[in-house]
C-alpha positions in Angstrom: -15.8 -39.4 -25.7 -12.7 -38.7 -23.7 -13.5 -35.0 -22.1 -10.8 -34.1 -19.6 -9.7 -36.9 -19.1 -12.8 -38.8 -18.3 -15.3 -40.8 -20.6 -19.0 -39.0 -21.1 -21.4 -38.6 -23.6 -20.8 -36.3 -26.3 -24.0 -34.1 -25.6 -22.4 -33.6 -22.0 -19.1 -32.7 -23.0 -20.6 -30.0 -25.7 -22.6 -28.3 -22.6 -19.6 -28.4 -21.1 -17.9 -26.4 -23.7 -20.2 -24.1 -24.1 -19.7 -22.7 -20.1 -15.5 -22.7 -21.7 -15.0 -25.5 -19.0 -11.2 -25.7 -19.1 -10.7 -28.1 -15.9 -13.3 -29.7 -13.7 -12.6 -28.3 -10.2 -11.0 -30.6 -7.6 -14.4 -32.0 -5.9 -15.9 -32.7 -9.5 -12.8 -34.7 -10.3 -12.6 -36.8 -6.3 -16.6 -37.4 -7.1 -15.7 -38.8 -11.0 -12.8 -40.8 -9.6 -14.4 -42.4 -7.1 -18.0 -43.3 -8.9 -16.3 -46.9 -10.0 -16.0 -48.0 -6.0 -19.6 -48.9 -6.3 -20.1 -46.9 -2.7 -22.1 -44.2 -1.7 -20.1 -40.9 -0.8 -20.5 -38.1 1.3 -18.9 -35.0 0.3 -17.7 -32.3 1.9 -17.1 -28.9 0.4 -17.1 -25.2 0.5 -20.5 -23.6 -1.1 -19.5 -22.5 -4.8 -16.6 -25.2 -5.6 -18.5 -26.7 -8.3 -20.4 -29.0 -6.3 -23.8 -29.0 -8.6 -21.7 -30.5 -11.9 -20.2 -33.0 -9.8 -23.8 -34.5 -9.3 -25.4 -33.8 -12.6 -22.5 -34.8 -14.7 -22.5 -38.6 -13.5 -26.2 -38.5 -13.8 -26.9 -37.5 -16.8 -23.7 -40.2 -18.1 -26.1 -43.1 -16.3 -29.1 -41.4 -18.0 -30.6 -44.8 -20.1 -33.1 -42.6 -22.5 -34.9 -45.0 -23.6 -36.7 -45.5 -19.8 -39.5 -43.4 -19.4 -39.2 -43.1 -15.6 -37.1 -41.7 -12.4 -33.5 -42.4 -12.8 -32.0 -39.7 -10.1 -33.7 -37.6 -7.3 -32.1 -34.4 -6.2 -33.4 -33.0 -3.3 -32.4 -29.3 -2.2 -33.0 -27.4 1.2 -34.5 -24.1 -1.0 -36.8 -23.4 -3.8 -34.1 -21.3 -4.7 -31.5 -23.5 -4.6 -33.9 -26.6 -7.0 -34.3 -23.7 -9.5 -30.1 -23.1 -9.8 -30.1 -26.6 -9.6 -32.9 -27.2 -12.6 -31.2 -24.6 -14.8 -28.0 -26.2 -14.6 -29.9 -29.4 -15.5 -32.2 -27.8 -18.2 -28.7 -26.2 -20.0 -26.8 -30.1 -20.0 -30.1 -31.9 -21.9 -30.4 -28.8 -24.3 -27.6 -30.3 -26.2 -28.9 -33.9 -26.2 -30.9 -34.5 -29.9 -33.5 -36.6 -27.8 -35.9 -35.2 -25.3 -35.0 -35.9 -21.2 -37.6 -35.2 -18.9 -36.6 -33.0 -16.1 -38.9 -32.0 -13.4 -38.7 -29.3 -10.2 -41.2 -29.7 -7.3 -41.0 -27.3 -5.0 -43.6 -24.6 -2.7 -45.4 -22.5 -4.8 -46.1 -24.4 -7.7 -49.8 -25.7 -8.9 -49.8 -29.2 -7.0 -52.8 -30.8 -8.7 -51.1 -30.1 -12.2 -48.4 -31.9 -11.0 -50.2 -34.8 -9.6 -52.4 -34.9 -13.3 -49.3 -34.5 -15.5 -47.7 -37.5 -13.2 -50.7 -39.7 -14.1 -49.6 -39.3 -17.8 -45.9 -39.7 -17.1 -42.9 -39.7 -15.5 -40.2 -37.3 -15.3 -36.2 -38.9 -15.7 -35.1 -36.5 -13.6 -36.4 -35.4 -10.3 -35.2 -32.1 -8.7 -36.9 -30.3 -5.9 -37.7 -29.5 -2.1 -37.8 -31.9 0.8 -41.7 -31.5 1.7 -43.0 -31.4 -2.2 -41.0 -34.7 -2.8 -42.1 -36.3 0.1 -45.9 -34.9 -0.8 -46.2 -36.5 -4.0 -44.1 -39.5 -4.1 -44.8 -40.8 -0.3 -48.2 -39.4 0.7 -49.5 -39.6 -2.8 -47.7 -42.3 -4.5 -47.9 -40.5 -7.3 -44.3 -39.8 -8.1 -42.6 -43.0 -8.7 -38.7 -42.4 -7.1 -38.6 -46.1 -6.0 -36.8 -46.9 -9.9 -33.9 -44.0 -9.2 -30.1 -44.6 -9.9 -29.3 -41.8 -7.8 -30.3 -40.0 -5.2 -28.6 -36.7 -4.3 -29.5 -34.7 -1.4 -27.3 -31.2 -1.8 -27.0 -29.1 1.0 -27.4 -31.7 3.2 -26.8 -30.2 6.6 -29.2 -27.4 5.7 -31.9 -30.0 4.8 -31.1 -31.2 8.3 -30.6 -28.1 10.2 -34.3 -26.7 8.9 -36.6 -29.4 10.2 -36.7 -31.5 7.6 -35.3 -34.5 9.1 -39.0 -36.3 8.8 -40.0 -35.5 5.1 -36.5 -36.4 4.0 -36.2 -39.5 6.1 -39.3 -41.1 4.4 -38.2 -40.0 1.2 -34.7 -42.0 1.4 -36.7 -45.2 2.5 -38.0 -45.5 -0.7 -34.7 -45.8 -2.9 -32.8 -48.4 -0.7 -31.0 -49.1 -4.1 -30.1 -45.5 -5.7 -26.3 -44.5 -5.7 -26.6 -42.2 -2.5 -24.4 -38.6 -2.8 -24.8 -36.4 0.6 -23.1 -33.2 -0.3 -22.7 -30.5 2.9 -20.9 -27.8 2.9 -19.9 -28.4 6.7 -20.3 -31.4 8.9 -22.5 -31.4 12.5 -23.7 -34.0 14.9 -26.9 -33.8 13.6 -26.1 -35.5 10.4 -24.4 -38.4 12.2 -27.0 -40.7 12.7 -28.6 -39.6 9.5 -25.2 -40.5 7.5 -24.7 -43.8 9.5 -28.1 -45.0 9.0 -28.4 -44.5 5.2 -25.4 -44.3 3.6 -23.5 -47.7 5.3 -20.2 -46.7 5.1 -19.4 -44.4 2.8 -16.6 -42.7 0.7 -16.1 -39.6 2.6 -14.6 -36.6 0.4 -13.2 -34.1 2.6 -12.2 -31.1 0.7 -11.2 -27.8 2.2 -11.4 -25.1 -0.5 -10.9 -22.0 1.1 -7.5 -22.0 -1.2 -9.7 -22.5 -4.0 -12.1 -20.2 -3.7 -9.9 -17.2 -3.0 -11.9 -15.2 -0.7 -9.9 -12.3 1.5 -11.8 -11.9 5.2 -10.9 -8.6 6.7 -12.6 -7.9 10.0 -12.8 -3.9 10.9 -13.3 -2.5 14.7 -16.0 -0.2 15.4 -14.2 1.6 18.2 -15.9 4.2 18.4 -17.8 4.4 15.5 -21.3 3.2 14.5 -22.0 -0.2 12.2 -23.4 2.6 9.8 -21.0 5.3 9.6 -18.2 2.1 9.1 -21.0 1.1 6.1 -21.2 4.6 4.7 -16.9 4.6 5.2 -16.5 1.6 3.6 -18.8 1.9 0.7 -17.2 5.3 -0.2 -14.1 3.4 -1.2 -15.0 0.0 -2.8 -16.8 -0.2 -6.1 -18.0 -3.6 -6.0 -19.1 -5.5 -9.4 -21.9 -7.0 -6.8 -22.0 -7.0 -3.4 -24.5 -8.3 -0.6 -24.6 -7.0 2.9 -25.9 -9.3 5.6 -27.3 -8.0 8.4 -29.2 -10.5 11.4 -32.3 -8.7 11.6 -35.4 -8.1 8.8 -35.5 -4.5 10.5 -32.2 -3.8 9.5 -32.3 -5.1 6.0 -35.4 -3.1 5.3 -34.0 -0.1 7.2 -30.1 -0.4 5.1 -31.9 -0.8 1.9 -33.6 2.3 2.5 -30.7 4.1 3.4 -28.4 2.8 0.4 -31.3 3.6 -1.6 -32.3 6.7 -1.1 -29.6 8.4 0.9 -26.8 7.3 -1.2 -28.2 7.0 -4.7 -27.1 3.5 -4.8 -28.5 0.3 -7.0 -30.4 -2.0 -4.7 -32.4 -4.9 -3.9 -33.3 -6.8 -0.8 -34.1 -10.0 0.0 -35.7 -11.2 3.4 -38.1 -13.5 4.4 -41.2 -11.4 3.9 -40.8 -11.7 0.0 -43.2 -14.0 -2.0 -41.2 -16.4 -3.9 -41.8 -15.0 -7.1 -40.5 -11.4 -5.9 -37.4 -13.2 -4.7 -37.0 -15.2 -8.5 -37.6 -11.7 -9.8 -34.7 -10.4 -8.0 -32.4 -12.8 -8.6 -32.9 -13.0 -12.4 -32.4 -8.8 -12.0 -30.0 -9.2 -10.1 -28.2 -11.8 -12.9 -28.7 -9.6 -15.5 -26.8 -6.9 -13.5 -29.6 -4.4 -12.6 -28.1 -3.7 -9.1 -24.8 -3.2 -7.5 -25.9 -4.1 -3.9 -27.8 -6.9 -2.6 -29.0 -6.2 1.1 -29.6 -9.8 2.8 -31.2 -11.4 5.9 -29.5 -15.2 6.0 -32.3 -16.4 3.9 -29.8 -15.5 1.4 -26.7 -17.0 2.2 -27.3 -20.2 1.7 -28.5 -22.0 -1.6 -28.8 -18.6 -3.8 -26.3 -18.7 -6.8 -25.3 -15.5 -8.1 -22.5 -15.2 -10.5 -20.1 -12.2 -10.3 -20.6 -11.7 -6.2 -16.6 -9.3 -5.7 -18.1 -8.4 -1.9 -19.6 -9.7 1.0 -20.3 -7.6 3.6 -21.2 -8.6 7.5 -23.0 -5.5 8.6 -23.7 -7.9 11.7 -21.4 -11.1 12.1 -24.1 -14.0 12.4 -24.9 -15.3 15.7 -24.4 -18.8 14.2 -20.6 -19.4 13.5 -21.9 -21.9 10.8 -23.2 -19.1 9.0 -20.2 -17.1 8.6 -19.4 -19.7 6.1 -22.5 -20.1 4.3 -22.3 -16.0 4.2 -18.6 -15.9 2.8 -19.6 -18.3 0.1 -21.7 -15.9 -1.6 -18.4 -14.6 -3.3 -15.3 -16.0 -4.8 -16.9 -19.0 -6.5 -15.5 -20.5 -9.3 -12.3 -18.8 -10.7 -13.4 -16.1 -9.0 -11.8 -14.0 -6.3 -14.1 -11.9 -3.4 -13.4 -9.9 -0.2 -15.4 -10.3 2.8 -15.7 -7.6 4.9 -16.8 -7.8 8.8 -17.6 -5.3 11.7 -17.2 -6.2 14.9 -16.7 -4.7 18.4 -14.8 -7.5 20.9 -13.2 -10.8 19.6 -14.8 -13.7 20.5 -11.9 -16.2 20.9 -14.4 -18.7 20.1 -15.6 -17.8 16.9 -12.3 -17.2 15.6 -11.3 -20.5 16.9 -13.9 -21.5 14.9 -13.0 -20.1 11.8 -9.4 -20.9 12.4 -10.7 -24.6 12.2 -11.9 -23.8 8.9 -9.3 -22.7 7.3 -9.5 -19.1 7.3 -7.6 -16.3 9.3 -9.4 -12.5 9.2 -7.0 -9.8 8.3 -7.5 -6.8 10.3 -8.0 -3.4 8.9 -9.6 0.1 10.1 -10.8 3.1 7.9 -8.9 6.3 8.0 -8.8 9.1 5.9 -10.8 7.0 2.9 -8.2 4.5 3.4 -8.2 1.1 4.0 -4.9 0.8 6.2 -3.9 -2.6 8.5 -5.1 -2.5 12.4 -4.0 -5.3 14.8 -7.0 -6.7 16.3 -7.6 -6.2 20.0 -6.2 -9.9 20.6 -3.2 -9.7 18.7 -2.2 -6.1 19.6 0.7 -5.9 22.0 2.0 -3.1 23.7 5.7 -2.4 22.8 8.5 -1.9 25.4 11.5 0.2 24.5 14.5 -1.7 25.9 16.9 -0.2 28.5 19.8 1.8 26.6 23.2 0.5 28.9 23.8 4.2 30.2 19.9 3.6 31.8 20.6 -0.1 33.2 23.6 1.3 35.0 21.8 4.5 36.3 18.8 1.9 37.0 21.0 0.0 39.5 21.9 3.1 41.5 18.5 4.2 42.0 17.3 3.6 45.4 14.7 1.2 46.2 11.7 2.1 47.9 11.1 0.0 51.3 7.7 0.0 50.8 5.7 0.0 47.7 3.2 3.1 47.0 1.1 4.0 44.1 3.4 5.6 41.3 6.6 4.4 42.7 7.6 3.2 39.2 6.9 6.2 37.6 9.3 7.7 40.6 12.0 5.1 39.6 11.8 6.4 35.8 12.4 10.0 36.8 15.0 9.3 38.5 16.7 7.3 35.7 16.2 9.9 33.5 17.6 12.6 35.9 20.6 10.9 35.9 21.1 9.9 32.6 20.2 13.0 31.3 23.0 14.2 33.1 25.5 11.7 32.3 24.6 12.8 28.1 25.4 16.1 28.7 28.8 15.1 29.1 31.6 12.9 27.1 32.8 12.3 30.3 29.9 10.5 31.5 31.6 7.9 33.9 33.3 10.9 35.4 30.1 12.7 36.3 28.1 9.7 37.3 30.9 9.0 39.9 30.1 13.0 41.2 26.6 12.4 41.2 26.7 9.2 43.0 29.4 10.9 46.0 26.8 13.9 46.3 23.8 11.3 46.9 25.9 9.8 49.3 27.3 12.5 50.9 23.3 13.5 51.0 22.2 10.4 52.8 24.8 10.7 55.4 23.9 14.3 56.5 20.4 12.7 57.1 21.7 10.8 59.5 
């Protein structure tokens, strides 16, 4: 059926419906437009633009459900991120009167029921993490990927970035013929020889979405204040619907969790890298259905976790890797959403706003005084201002002698004097007049010195 303007399967279009789509977002509609090329695409585009549907959607329109085998791999740098991923999917085929076989393989799951229930059968679609795919349908041959359609790797710089170059390397020798969609949301050297070996060419969908995704970045200085007195400022006046603060450090998270939890009352979870992955599921389901109004966050977070309804991101530190910053800030404002990031730092680094600059995005400077959140002028931009010379000052200015040799506060000598004299020459309507007097008596002055 025709569903925005584009042909799929009724089933799909009812899902659809039932999230209220009322347009498909601009890299879901570059993806459908350009699936008829017959090429493989890479795609780039911010975290939260919609990037998941533009994957699935195609998929599940190729799905032939009357083959009992692989027909599309996803592969995603995160447990966390193939569970979004296999929701998503799970909600699409709920609306479908026949069954389709959808499978996550990721850490943490019971690896010799997979390999048993894979003896019996094979899932249609395959969603999961880089080292479990790799496990079971490389090492073990028991996962049978070699008859996919498609083959998605999401995230793809992450995959990259985290070591996984290996697992996913074998994995993508094994479906020479799948339609191949790399979607990042940034672009490194790292992935060149990666993208040039595999993808031959490709359709490359550059999107910048910063307009899209409607996120606010206001940096605040420090000064002379500490990271947590700015926190304890700035949480005084924003009620967020859900925010996460990042800090670099697992000490800190553990240490700012504490403290919003116990010294200010306030509702809050952490995530950080000592979790099991079940605590951190736990979390994220609580934190879906509301239970918290903070999220405190090592970077484990900010990449490859969905939550809906982020309104705030705060950088209690600003990452060390400018890459980051991005993968932070796109925590919030996702969808038809709008969010505010919020950073504290102490000195500009020209670079990293350079790099942000690149991106798209320009920080709005603000400081915190009296509860308020009034505009500052970074230390880069901030100029000092220089009252011009009234006339009655340039013309006592060019009567005011010179020193012959310059000594430490000489111009603050040469200001007195102009102000001696033009204080003067106010005092009187007949300025001109009394300039004239004053400039006889210094003569008159200089020649007694003789």
């Amino acid at each position: 059926m025709q569903y925005l303007n584009y042909e799929i399967k009724d089933y799909i279009a009812n899902a659809l419906n039932d999230l209220h789509f009322k347009d498909f977002s601009e890299v879901q509609r570059n993806v459908f437009d350009n699936l008829n090329k017959g090429r493989n695409l890479l795609v780039k585009s911010k975290t939260g633009s919609g990037k998941t549907h533009a994957f699935l959607i195609p998929i599940f329109n190729a799905l032939d459900l009357s083959k009992k085998e692989v027909q599309a791999v996803i592969v995603s740098p995160t447990k966390e991120l193939a569970d979004q991923t296999y929701k998503v999917a799970q909600h699409i085929a709920s609306f479908c009167d026949k069954e389709i076989k959808i499978k996550s393989y990721s850490g943490g799951q019971d690896r010799l029921k997979d390999l048993e229930d894979l003896e019996a059968n094979q899932p249609q679609i395959v969603i999961g993490t880089p080292g479990r795919i790799k496990d079971l349908a490389v090492d073990k041959n028991a996962l049978k990927i070699y008859t996919s359609k498609f083959y998605i790797i999401d995230e793809v710089d992450m995959v990259m970035s985290e070591g996984f170059t290996d697992d996913v390397d074998a994995i993508t020798k094994i479906v020479p013929d799948a339609r191949k969609m790399f979607f990042s949301a940034t672009l490194n050297e790292i992935l060149i020889p990666f993208v040039k070996k595999y993808l031959n060419g490709p359709i490359f969908i550059d999107l910048n979405n910063d307009h899209d995704l409607k996120i606010e970045h206001i940096w605040i200085p420090l000064k002379y204040r500490t990271k947590d007195e700015m926190l304890d400022h700035l949480l005084d006046i924003i009620n967020p619907y859900l925010c996460i603060i990042f800090a670099n450090k697992k000490g800190d998270v553990i240490r700012l969790y504490d403290h919003l939890k116990n010294d200010l009352g306030k509702e809050v979870a952490m995530i950080q890298g000592d979790l099991t992955q079940r605590e951190r599921k736990h979390i994220l389901k609580e934190a879906q259905d509301l239970k918290y109004q903070f999220i405190v966050a090592s970077d484990l977070a900010s990449r490859g976790i969905d939550i809906d309804g982020v309104s705030h991101v705060i950088n209690y530190d600003l990452p060390n890797d400018y890459e980051f910053y991005l993968h932070r800030s796109g925590r919030t404002g996702r969808m038809n959403y709008s969010g505010t990031v919020y950073s504290f730092y102490k000195d500009l680094d020209n670079d990293y706003l350079d790099f942000l600059n690149k991106n798209g995005i320009e920080p709005i400077y603000k400081d915190i005084k009296g509860g308020q959140i009034v505009d500052f002028k970074g230390r880069n931009t901030r100029k000092k201002r220089v009252r011009p010379l009234t006339a009655e000052e340039k013309m006592a200015l060019a009567h005011v002698s010179k020193p012959a040799k310059v000594t430490p506060g000489y111009k603050r000598k040469i200001k007195r004097q102009v102000a001696e004299i033009t204080g003067k020459l106010y005092k009187t309507k007949n300025y001109k007049e009394n300039y004239q007097r004053i400039r006889e008596r210094k003569e008159a002055k200089k020649n007694r010195g003789r």
